[in-house]
C-alpha positions as CSV (number, residue, x, y, z in Angstrom):
1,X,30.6,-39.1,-35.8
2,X,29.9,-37.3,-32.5
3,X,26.7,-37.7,-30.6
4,X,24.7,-34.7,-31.9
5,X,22.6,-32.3,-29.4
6,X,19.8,-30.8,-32.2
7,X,17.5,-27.9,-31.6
8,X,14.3,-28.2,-33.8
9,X,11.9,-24.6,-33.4
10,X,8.6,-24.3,-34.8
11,X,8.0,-21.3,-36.6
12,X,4.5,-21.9,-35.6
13,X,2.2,-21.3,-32.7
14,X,-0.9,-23.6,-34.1
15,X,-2.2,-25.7,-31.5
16,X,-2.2,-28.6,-34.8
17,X,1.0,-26.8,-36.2
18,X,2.2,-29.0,-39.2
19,X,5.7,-27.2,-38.8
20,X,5.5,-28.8,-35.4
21,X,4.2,-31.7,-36.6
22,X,7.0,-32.2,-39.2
23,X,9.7,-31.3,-36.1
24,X,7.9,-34.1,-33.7
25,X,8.2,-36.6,-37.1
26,X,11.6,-35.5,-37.2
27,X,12.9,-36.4,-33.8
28,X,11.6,-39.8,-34.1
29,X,12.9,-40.8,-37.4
30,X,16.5,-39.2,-36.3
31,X,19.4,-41.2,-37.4
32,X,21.6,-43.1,-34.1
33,X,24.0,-41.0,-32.2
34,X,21.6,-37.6,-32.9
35,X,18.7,-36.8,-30.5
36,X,16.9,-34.0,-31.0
37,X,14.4,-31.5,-28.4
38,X,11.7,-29.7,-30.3
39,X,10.8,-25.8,-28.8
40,X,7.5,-23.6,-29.9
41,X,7.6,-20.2,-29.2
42,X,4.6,-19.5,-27.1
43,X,5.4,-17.4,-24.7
44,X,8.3,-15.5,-26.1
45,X,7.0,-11.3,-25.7
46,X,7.4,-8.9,-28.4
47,X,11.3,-7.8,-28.5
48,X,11.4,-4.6,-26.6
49,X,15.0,-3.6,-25.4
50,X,14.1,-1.4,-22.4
51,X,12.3,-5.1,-21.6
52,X,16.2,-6.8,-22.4
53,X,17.3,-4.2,-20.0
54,X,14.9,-4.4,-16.9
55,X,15.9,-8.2,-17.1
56,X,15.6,-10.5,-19.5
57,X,12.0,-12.7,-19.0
58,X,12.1,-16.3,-18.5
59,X,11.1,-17.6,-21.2
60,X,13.9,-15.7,-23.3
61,X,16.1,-17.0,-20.8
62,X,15.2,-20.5,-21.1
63,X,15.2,-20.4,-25.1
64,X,18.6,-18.7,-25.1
65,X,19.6,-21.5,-23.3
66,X,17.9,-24.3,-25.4
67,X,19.6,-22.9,-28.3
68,X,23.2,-22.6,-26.2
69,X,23.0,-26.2,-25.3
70,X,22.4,-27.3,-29.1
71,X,24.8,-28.7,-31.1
72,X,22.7,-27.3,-34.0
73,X,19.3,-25.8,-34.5
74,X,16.5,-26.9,-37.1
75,X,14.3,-24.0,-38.0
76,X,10.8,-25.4,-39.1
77,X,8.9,-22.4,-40.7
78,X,5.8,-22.4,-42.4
79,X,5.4,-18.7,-44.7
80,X,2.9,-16.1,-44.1
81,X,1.9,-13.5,-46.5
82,X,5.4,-14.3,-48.5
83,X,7.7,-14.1,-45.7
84,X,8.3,-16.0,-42.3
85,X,5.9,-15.8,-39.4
86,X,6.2,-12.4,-37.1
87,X,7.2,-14.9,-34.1
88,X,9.6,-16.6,-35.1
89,X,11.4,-13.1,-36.5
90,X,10.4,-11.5,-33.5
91,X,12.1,-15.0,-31.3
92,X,14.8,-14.4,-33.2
93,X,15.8,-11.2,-32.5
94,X,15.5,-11.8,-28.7
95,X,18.1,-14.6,-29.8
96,X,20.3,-12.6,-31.5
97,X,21.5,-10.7,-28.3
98,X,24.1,-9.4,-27.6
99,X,25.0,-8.5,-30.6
100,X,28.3,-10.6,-31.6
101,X,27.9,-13.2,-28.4
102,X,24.5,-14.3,-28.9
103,X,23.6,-18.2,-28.7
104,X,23.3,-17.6,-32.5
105,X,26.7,-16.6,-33.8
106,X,28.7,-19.8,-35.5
107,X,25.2,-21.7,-34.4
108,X,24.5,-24.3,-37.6
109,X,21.6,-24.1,-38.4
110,X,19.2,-25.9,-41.3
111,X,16.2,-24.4,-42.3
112,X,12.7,-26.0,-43.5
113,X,10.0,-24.3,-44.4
114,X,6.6,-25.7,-45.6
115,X,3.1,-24.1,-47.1
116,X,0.4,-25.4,-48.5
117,X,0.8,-23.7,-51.1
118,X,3.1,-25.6,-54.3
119,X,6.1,-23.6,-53.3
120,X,6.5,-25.0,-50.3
121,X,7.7,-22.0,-48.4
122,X,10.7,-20.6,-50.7
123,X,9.9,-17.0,-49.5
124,X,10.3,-17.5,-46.3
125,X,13.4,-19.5,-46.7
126,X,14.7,-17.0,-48.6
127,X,13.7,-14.4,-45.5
128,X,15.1,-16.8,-42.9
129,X,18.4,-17.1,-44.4
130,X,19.3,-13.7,-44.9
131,X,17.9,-12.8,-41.1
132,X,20.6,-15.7,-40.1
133,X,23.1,-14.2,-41.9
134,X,22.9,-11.1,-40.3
135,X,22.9,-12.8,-36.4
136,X,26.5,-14.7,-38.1
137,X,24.9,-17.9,-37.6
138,X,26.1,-21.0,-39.6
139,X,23.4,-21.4,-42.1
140,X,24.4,-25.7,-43.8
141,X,24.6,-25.5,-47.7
142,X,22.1,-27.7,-48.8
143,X,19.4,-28.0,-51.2
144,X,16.4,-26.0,-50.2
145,X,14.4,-28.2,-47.6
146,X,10.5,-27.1,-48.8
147,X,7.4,-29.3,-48.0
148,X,5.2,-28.1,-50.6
149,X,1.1,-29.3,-50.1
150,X,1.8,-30.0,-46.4
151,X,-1.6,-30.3,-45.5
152,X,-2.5,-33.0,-47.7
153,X,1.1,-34.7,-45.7
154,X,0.3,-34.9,-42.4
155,X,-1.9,-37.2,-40.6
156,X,-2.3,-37.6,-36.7
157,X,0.5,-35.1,-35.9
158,X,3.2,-36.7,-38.4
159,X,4.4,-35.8,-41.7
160,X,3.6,-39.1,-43.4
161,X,5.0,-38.4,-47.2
162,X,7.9,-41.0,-47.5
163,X,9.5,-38.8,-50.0
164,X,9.2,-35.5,-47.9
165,X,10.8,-37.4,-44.7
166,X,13.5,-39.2,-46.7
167,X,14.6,-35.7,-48.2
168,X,14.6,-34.1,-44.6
169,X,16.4,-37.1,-43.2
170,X,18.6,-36.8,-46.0
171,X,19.3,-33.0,-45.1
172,X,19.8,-33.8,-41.5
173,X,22.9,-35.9,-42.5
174,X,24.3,-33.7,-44.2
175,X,24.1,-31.2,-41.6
176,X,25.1,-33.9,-39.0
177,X,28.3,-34.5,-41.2
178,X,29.1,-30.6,-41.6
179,X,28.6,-30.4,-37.7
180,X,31.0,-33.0,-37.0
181,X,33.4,-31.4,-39.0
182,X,33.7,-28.6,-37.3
183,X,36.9,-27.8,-35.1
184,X,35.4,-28.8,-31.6
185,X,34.6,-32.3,-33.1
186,X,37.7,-32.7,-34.9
């Protein structure tokens, strides 16, 4: 297998985010040959396309970019009110321009989503994927990845459930594998 260039965004802006926390976890349990750069999303304004076409700012420029550069992107999302967190819908938009060129379109992408709640953030997955599927990105096909009770799962900025990490690191292969498959690593 290829080395492997992965995105990880928190869908969070939490100073103590556990979605970041998970991400950070993540990126130092990853498996040889992948590294992975984790992104929040502070910053990032509110989508406004006479904004897109005075110039796009900086920081849009600069997660465009990050997301360009990735051989794959890991969306960490916790849910709000049943659905995904306004910034990282409203970051994704921004991302999804222009519209059938956008860093996005073919992008691989595995989701994870987490709550405190039992259901671990199904909603919002469920929000996520068909918001992806309308930028044409390359959502992997994989078991859901939830963290249900993540609270009681993270300790000192790490996700310290073995069975949570070994499931993520589980669905990080698998998109590692369906990554490498893929025509410019064949």
């Amino acid at each position: 297998m290829p080395d492997l260039n992965l995105l990880g965004i928190s869908g969070s802006l939490r100073r103590e985010s556990s979605n970041t926390s998970v991400l950070h976890t993540l990126q130092d349990s990853m498996p040889a040959g992948i590294e992975m750069s984790v992104l929040t999303l502070h910053g990032i304004p509110p989508y406004d396309q006479d904004l897109e076409r005075e110039g796009v700012p900086r920081t849009v420029q600069e997660f465009r970019s990050a997301i360009e550069g990735s051989d794959g992107v890991i969306l960490c999302s916790p849910e709000y009110n049943c659905g995904m967190p306004g910034v990282l819908k409203n970051a994704l938009d921004w991302a999804s321009r222009p519209a059938f060129a956008s860093p996005m379109t073919g992008k691989p992408v595995l989701i994870v989503t987490s709550s405190p709640a039992f259901t671990g953030g199904v909603r919002a997955q469920a929000q996520l994927r068909e918001v992806l599927a309308g930028m044409l990105a390359r959502v992997i096909v994989w078991p859901q990845v939830v963290i249900p009770g993540v609270y009681g799962k993270i300790e000192g900025g790490r996700l310290v459930d073995e069975a949570s990490l070994k499931f993520l690191l589980d669905a990080v292969g698998a998109f590692a594998a369906e990554i490498a498959a893929l025509p410019r690593y064949s």
